[in-house]
C-alpha positions as CSV (number, residue, x, y, z in Angstrom):
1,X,-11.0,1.6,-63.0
2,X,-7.5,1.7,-64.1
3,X,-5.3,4.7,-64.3
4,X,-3.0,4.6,-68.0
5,X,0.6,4.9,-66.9
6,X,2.9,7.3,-69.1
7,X,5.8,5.8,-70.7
8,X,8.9,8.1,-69.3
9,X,12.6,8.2,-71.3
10,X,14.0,9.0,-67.7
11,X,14.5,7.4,-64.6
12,X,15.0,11.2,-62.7
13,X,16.3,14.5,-62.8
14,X,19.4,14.2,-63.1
15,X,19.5,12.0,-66.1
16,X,17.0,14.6,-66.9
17,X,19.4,17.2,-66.7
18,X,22.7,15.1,-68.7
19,X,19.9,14.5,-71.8
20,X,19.7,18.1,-71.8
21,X,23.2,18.9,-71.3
22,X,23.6,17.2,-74.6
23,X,20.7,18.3,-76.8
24,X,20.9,21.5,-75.8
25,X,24.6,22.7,-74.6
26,X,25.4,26.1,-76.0
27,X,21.9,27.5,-75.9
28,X,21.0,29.9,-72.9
29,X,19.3,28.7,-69.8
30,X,18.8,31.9,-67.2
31,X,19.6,35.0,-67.8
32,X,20.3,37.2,-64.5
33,X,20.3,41.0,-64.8
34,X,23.6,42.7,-63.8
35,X,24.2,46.1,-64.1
36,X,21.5,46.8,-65.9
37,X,21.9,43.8,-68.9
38,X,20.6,40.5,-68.7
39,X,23.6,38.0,-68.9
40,X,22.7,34.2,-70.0
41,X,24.4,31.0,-68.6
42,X,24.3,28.2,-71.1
43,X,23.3,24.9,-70.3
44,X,27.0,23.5,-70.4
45,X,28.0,26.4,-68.3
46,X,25.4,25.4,-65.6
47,X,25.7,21.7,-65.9
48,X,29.5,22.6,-65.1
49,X,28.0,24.4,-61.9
50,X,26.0,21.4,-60.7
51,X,29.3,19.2,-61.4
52,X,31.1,21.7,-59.2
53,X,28.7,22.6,-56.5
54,X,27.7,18.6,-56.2
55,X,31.1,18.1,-55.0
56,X,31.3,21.4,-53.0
57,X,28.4,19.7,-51.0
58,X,29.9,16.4,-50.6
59,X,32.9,17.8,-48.7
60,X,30.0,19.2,-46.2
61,X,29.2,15.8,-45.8
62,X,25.9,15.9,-47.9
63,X,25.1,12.3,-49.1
64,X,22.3,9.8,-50.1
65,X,19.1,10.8,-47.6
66,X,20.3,13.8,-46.3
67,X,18.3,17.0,-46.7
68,X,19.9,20.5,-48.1
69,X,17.5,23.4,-47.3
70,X,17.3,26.7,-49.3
71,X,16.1,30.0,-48.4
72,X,16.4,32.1,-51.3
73,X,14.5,33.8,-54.2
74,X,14.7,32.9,-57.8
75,X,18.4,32.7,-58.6
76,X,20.4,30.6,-60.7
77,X,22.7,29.6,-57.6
78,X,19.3,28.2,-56.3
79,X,18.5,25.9,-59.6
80,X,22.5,25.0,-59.6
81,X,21.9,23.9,-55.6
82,X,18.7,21.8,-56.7
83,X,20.3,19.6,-59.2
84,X,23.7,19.4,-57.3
85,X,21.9,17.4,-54.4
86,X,19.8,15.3,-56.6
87,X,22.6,13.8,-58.0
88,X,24.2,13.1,-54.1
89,X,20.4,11.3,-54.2
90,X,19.9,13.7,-51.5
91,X,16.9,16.1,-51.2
92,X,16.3,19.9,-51.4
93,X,14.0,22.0,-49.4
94,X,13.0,25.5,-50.6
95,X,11.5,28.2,-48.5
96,X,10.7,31.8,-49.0
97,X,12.9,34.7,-48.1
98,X,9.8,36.3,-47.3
99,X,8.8,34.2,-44.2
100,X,9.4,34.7,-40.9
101,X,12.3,33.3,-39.3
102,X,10.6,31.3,-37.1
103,X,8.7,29.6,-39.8
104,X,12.4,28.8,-41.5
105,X,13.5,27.4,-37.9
106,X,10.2,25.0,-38.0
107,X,11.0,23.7,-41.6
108,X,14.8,23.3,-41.0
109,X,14.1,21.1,-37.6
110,X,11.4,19.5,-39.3
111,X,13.0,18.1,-42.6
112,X,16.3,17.7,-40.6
113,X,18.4,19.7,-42.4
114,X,21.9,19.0,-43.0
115,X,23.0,22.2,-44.6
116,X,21.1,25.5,-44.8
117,X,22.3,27.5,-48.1
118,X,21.0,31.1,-46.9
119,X,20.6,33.7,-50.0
120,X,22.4,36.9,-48.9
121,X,23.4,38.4,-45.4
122,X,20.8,39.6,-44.2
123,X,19.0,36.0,-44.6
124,X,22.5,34.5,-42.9
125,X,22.3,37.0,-39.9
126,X,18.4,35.9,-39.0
127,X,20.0,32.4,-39.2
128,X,23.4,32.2,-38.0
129,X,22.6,30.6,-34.5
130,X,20.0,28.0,-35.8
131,X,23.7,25.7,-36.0
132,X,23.3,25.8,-32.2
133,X,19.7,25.0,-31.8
134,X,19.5,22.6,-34.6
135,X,20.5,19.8,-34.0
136,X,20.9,18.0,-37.2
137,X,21.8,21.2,-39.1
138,X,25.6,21.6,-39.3
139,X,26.2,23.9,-42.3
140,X,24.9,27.3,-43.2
141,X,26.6,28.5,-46.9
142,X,26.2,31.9,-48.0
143,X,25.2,32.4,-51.5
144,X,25.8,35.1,-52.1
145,X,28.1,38.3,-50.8
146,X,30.9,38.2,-48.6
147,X,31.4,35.4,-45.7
148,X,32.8,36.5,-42.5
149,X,34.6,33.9,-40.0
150,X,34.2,30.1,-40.9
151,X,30.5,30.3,-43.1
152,X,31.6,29.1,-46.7
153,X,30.2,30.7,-49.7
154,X,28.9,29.4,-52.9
155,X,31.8,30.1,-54.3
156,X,33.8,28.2,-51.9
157,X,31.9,25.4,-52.8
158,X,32.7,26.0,-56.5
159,X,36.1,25.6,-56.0
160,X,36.9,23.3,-53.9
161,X,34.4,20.8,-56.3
162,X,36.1,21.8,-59.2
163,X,39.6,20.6,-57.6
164,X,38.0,17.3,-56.3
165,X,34.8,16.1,-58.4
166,X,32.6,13.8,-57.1
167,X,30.8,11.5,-59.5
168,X,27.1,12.4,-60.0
169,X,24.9,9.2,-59.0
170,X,21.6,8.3,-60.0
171,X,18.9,8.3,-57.8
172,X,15.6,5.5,-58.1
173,X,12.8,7.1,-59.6
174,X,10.5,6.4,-56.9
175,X,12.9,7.9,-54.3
176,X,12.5,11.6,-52.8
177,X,14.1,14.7,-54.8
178,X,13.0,16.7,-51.9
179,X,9.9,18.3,-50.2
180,X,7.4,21.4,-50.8
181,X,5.9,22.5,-47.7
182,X,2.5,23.8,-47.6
183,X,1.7,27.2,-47.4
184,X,0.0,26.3,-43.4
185,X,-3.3,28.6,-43.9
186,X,-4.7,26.3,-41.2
187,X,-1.5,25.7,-38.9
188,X,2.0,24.4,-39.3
189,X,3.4,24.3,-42.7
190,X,3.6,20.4,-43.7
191,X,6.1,18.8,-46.4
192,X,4.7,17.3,-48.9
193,X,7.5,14.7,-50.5
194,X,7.6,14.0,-54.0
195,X,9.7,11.6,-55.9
196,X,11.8,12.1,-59.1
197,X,9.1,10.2,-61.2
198,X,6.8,12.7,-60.2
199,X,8.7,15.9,-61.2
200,X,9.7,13.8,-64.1
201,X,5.6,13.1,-65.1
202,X,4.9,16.5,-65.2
203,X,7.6,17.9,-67.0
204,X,7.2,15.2,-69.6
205,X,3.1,15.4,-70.2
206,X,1.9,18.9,-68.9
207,X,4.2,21.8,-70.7
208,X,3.9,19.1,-74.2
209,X,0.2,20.3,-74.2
210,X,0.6,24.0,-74.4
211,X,3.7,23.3,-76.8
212,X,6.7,24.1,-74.8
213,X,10.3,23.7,-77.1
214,X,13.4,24.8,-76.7
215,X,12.8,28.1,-78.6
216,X,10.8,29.3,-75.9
217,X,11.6,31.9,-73.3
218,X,10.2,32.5,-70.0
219,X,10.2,35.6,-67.5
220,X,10.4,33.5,-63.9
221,X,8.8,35.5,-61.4
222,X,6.8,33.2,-59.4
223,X,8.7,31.8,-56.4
224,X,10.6,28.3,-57.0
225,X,9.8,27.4,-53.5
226,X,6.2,26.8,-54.9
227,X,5.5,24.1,-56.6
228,X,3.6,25.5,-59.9
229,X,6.7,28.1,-60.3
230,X,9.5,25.3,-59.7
231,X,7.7,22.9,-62.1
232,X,7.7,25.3,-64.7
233,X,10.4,27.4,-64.6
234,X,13.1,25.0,-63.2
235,X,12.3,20.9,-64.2
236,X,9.9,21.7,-67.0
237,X,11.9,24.5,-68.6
238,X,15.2,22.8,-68.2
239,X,13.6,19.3,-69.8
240,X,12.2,21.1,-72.5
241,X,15.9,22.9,-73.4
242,X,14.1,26.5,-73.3
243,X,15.1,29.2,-71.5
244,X,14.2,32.2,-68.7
245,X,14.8,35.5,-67.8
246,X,15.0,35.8,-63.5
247,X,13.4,38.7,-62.4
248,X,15.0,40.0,-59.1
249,X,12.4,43.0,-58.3
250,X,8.9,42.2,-59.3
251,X,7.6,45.5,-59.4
252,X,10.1,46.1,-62.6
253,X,8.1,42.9,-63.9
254,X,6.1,45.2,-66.7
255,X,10.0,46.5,-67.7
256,X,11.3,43.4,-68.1
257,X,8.8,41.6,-70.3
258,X,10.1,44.7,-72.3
259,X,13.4,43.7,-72.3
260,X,12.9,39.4,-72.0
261,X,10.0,39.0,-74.6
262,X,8.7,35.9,-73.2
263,X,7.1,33.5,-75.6
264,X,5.6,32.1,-72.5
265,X,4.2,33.6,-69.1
266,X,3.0,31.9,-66.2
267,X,1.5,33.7,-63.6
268,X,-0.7,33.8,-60.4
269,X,-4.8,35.2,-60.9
270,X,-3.6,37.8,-59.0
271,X,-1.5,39.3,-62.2
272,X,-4.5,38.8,-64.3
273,X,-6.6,40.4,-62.3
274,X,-4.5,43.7,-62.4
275,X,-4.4,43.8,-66.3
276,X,-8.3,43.3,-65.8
277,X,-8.0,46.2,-63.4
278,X,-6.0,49.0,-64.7
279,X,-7.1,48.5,-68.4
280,X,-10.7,49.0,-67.6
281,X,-9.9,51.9,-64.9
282,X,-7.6,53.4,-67.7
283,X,-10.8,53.5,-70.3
284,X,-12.3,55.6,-67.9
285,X,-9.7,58.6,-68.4
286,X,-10.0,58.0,-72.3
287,X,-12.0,60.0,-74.9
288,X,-15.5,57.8,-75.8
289,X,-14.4,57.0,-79.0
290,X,-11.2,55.3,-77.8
291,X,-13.6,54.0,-74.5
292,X,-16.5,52.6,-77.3
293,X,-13.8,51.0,-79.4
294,X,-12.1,49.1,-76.5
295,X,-15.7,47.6,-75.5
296,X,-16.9,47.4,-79.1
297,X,-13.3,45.3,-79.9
298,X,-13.6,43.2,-76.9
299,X,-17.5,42.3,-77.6
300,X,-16.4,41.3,-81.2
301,X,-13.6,39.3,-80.0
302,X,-15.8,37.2,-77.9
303,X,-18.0,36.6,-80.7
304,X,-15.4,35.6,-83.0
305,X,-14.0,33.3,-80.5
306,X,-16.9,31.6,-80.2
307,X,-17.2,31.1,-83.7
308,X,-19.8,33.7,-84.9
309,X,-19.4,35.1,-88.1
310,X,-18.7,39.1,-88.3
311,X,-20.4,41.8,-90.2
312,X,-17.9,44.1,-92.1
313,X,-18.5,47.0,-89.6
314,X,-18.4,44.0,-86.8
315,X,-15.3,42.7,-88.2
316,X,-14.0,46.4,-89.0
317,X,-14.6,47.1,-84.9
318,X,-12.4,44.2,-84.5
319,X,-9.5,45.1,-86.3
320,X,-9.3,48.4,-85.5
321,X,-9.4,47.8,-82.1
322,X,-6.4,45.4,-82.2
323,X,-4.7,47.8,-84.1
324,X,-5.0,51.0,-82.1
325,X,-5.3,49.1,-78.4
326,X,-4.9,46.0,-77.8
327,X,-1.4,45.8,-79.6
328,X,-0.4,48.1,-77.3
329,X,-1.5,45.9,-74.9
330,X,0.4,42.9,-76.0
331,X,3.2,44.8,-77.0
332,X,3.8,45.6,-73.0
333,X,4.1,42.2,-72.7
334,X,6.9,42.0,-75.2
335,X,5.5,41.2,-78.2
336,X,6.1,37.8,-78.3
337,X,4.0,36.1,-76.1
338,X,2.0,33.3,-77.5
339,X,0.8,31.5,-74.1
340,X,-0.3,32.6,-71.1
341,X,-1.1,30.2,-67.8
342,X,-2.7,30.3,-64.9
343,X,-2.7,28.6,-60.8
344,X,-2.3,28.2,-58.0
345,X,-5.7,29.8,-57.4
346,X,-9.1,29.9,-59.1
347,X,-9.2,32.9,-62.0
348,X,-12.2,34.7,-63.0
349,X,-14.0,33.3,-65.9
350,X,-14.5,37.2,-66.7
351,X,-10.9,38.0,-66.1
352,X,-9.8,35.2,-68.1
353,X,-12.2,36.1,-71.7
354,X,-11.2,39.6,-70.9
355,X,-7.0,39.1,-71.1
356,X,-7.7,36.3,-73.8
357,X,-10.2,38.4,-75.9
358,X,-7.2,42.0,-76.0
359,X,-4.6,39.4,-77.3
360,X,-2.8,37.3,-74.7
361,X,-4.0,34.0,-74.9
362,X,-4.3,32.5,-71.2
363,X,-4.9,28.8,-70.2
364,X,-5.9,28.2,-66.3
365,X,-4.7,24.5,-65.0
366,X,-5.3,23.3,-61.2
367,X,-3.0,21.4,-59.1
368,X,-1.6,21.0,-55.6
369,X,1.8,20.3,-54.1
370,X,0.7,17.3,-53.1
371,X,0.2,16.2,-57.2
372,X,2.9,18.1,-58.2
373,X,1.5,21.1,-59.7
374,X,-0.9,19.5,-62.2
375,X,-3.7,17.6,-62.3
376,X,-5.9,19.2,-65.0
377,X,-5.4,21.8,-67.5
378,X,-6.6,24.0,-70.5
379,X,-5.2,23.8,-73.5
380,X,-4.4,24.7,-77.2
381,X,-7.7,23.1,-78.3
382,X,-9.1,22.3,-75.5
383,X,-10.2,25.0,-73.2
384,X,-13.6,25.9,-71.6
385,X,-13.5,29.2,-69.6
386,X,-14.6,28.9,-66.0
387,X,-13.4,24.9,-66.0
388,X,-9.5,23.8,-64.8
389,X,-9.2,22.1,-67.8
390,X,-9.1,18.6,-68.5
391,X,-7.3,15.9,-66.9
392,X,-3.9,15.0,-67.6
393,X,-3.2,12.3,-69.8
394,X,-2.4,9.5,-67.6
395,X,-4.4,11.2,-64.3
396,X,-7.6,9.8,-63.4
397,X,-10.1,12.1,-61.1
398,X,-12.9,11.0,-59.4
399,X,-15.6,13.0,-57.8
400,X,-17.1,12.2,-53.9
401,X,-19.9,12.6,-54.0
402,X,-20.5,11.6,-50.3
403,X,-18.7,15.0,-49.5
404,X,-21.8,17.3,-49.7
405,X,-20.9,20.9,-51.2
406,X,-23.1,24.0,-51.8
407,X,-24.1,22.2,-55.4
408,X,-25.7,19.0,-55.7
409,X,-23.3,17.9,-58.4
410,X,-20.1,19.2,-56.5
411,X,-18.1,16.7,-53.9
412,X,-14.6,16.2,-53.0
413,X,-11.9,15.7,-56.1
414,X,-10.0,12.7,-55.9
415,X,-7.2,12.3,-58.2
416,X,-4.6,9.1,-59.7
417,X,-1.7,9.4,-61.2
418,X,2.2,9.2,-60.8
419,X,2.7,12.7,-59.8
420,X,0.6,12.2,-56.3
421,X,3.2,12.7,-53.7
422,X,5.1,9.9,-51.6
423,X,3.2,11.4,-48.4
424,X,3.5,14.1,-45.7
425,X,7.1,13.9,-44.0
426,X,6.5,12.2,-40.6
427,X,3.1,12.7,-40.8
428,X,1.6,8.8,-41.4
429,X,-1.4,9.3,-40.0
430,X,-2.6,12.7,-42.5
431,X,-0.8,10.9,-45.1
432,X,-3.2,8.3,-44.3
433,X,-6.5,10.6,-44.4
434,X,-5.4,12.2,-47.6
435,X,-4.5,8.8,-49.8
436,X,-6.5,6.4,-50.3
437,X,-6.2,2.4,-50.5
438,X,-6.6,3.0,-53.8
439,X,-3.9,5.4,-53.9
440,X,-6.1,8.0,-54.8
441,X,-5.5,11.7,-53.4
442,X,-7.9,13.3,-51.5
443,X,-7.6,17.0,-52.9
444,X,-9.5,18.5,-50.1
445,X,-11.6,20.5,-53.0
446,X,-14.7,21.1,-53.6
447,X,-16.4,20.4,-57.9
448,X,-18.1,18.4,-60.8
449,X,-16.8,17.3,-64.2
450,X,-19.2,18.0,-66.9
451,X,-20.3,15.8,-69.5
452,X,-17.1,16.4,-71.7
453,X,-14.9,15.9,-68.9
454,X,-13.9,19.4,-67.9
455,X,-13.0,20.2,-64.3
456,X,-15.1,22.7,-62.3
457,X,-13.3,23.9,-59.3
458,X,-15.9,25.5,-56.1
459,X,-14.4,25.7,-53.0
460,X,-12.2,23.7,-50.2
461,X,-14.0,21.5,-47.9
462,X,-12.6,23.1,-45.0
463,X,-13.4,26.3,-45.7
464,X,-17.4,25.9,-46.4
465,X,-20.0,26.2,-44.0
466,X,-23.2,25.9,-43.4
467,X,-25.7,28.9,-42.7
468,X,-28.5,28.9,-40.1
469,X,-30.9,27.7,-42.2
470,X,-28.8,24.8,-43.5
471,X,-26.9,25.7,-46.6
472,X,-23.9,25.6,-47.6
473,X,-21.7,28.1,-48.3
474,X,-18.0,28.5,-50.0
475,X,-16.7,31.5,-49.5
476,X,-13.7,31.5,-52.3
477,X,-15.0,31.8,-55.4
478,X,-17.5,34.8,-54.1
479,X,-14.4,36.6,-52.0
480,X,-12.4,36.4,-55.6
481,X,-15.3,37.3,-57.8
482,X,-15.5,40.4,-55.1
483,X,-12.1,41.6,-55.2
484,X,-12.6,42.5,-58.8
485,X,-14.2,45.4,-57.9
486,X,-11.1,48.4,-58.2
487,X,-12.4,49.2,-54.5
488,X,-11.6,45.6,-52.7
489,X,-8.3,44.4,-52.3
490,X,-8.5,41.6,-50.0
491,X,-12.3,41.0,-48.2
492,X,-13.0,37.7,-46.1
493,X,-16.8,36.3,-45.8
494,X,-18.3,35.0,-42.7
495,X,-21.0,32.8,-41.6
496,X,-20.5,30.0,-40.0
497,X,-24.0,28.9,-38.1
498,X,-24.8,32.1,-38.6
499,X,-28.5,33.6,-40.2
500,X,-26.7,34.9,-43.0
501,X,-22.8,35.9,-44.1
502,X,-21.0,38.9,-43.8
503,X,-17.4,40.5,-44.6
504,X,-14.8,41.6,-43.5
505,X,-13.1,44.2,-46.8
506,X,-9.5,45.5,-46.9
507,X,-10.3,48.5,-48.7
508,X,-8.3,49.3,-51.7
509,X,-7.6,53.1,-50.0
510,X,-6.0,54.7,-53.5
511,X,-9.3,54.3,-55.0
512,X,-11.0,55.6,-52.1
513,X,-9.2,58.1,-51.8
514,X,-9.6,59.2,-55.9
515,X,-13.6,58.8,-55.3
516,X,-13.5,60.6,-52.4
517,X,-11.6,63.3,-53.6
518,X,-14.2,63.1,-57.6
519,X,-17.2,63.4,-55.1
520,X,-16.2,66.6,-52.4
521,X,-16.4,64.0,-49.4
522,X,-13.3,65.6,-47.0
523,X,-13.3,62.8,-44.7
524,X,-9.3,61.5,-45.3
525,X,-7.3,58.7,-44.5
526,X,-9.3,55.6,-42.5
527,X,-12.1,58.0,-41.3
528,X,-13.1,58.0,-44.8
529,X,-13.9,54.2,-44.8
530,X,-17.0,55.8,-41.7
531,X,-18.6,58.0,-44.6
532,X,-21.8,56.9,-45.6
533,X,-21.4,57.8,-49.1
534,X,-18.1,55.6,-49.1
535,X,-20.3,52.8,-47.5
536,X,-22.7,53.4,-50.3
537,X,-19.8,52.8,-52.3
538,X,-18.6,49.6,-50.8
539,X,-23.0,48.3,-51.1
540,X,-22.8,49.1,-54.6
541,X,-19.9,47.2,-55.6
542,X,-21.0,43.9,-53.3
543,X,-24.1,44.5,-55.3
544,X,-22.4,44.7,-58.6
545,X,-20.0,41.7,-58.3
546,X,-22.4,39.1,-56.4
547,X,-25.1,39.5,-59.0
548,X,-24.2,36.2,-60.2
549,X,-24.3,35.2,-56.9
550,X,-27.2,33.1,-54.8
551,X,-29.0,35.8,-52.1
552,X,-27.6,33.9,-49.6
553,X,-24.4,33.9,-50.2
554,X,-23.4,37.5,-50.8
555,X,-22.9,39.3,-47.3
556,X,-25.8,41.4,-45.8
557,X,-23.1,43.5,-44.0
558,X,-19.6,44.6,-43.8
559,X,-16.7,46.1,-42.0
560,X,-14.0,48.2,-44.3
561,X,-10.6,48.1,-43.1
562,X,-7.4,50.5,-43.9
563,X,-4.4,48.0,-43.2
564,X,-3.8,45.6,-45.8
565,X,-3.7,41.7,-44.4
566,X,-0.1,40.4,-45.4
567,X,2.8,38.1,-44.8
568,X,4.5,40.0,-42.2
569,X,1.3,40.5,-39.9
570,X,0.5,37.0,-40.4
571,X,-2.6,36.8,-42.2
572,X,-1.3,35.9,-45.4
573,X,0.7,32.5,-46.4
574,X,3.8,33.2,-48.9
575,X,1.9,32.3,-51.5
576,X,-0.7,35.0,-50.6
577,X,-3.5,32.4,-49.8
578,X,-5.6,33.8,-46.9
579,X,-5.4,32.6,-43.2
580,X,-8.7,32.7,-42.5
581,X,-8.7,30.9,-39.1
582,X,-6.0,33.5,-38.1
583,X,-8.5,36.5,-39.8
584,X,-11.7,35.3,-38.1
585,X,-9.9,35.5,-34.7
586,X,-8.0,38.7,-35.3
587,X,-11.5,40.4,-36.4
588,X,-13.8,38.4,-34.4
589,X,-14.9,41.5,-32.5
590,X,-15.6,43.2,-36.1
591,X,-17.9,40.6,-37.2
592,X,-19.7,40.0,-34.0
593,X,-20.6,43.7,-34.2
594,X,-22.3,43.1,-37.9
595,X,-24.8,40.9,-36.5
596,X,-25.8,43.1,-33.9
């Protein structure tokens, strides 16, 4: 069977970025707040800023094949860098500036690095001797403040490219336009490469389905360094001539919508889960009628959604409820938001009919690095809560079934297409595990289609397990179901040969605390997480969230926890995907005590 190839206008991102350049010249790109305002560069004026910084980097050196590294957040200086080695057919490497710096040292000696363009500073001080223990690496360019001794700036590198350009050149579309490293939640981070016809392949069939013109408006908050945020906020954005607000803090995130009005949002389960979260803890503190209209609203939008007809009082519920709540709802958003989406990891068919049903209409998609962000997707018509979505036009999956999962209609998704990466750098061998002859990738997850070809996403392979008695178990879509509970924040299951699982909770302590302080227990601080009224607690929420849940899956025992698990102790990736191999070993003690 035959995968139908997509007929693309462009060769790469570059042309990419000249088509725009034309169409769309004197509208706004990205806005960056300064001193309070939000201050747009046009897509002329940042065109002009590739021109310029493309021949900044050539007088480094930079040239076809060589490999410009980034450690910055969202910026526009980091966009400008992007499409400024592309067109030196060169590649660019993102990182985050919340990894450690030995994790940037591995990725800089392991691309081979030419030039490392640090963000600030403090980023250039954790890096400043990596010149002398890299060898390849000969550059580090601050982007931004004040360079002391011989480190250039990205101003520098303005000027001096503005008084000698450097033609821009056009790279094949099958060569690299750089590499997205994995997150390394089971060892060394590993760099995926993908080719201009892949960036090009998604920006050119996914953001199409959900609509995406050049009158829309973004707030870009997920990191660029990740594949689903650089897809959509950088290449797809810039292709479709709309524009986005950056958001430097993301704790002002709920201010800025204010201030940005996105049309469009995309965003991580994790955001979804907290307007699941603090709306439904916020009824609590409201008067009954307020609480009864809320639920009454959101029972009737469900209903009408699925296209049942409404009583008058029914339909009266409805309308009052969008009036007097969820309005207010959407209007925190900015009032302007028509499309909401969802990756990177698996969201809650609750949480997603609860955000859709107060007004924001979300659409979850699935994807990898190693496919370029997209494989399958919901969609303006098409979209089945629960499911991933269907495949992309022109992507083909497959499902092994030789790869035994905890359902006997999951196995392993395999996927075709033209965005399925070139392969892991210097990696043949993995490259080799995880494509095919076929050239078919090897997802490394666990699901079924159903019979109107929707994607059903329930687990990784490497992360299931079998019990004692033989069956299987994946832990992910349980541990996320759990942490909806306003108690949980993080929890990991266990089980591995084991006669049944158990887990390990981060408990959400403000929460504890409140309950604690509602119920007269005067235990404080971690000794509360001893109490057996807060254990109580903990048993009735497992019990509450696994309902939906087979007997042996849901853990028979537990261990509460103060300290949260997180990127600077290790036990998170940058993307916030747990390192459970890292976990099990830290809390190994822990566990073996709940089998006891």
């Amino acid at each position: 069977m035959t995968t139908a190839t997509v007929k693309s206008t462009k060769n790469n991102l570059v042309e990419m970025l000249d088509n725009s350049r034309k169409l769309y010249a004197d509208r706004p790109l990205y806005g960056t707040k300064r001193d309070g305002n939000y201050e747009w560069t046009s897509y002329e004026e940042f065109a002009e800023k590739v021109d310029a910084f493309r021949a900044g980097l050539a007088s480094l050196g930079v040239s076809a094949g060589d490999k410009v590294a980034i450690i910055c957040k969202n910026t526009e200086e980091w966009a400008v860098s992007a499409y400024a080695t592309y067109g030196l057919c060169a590649q660019h490497i993102p990182m985050y500036e919340t990894q450690l710096p030995k994790e940037w040292e591995f990725i800089i000696r392991d691309c081979g690095a030419k030039v490392l363009l640090a963000a600030n500073t403090t980023v250039l001080e954790q890096t400043s001797d990596f010149v002398e223990r890299i060898d390849e690496l000969e550059h580090i360019v601050l982007l931004s403040g004040t360079s002391t001794g011989a480190v250039k700036t990205y101003s520098d590198l303005l000027k001096s490219g503005r008084e000698n350009p450097v033609e821009a050149q056009q790279p094949e579309a099958q060569s690299p336009m750089g590499m997205i490293y994995t997150s390394g939640t089971t060892g060394d981070p590993k760099g995926v490469v993908l080719s201009h016809r892949n960036l090009i392949f998604e920006c050119e069939v996914v953001l199409p389905l959900f609509g995406m013109t050049k009158d829309d408006r973004t707030l870009a908050f997920l990191p660029w360094a990740h594949v689903f945020g650089q897809v959509a906020e950088v290449h797809g954005l810039i292709n479709s001539g709309g524009s986005a607000g950056l958001v430097d803090d993301v704790n002002t995130l709920i201010e800025e919508l204010g201030v940005v009005k996105p049309s469009m949002f995309f965003a991580v389960p994790r955001v979804y889960n907290r307007i699941y979260e603090r709306l439904r803890g916020q009824m609590q503190e409201k008067p009954g009628f307020i609480r009864s209209l809320f639920y009454g609203g959101l029972k009737q939008a469900k209903r009408e959604r699925e296209g049942e007809t409404l009583s008058f009082l029914e339909n009266l519920t409805l309308t009052l409820a969008r009036k007097i709540i969820f309005k207010k709802v959407y209007n925190r958003f900015g009032g302007n938001l028509r499309i909401a989406v969802s990756g990177a990891s698996a969201l809650s068919p609750a949480v997603a009919e609860f955000v859709n049903d107060i007004g924001i209409s979300v659409f979850e998609g699935y994807g990898l690095s190693e496919n370029t962000a997209a494989l399958s997707v919901n969609y303006p018509g098409a979209r089945r809560f629960g499911s991933v979505g269907k495949p992309l036009p022109g992507v083909r999956i497959e499902i092994d079934k030789s790869v035994e999962g905890s359902k006997e209609e999951d196995g392993e998704v395999l996927a075709y297409g033209e965005n399925i990466m070139l392969g892991y750098h210097n990696l043949p061998e993995i490259t080799k595990e995880s494509i095919t002859k076929e050239g078919g990738l090897r997802t490394g997850d666990l699901g079924h289609l159903d019979a109107d070809g929707y994607l059903y996403i329930t687990g990784r392979v490497k992360e299931q397990y079998k019990l004692e008695n033989g069956k299987y178990v994946a832990p992910a879509p349980l541990e996320e179901t759990l942490k909806l509970s306003a108690y949980i924040d993080q929890i990991m299951l266990y089980g591995f040969n084991r006669a049944h699982n158990v887990a390990v909770i981060v408990a959400a302590m403000p929460a504890v605390e409140k309950y604690a302080e509602e119920n007269e227990i005067t235990a404080s601080g971690e000794s509360l997480l001893t109490d057996p009224k807060i254990r109580q607690l903990f048993q009735e929420q497992l019990d509450r969230y696994g309902k939906d849940f087979k007997s042996f899956e849901r853990p028979q025992n537990f261990t509460l926890l103060a300290e949260e698990w997180g990127i600077d102790n290790g036990l998170l990736t940058p993307t916030l995907k747990l390192k459970r191999e890292v976990v099990e070993k830290q809390f190994m003690k822990q566990i073996e005590s709940l089998y006891s």
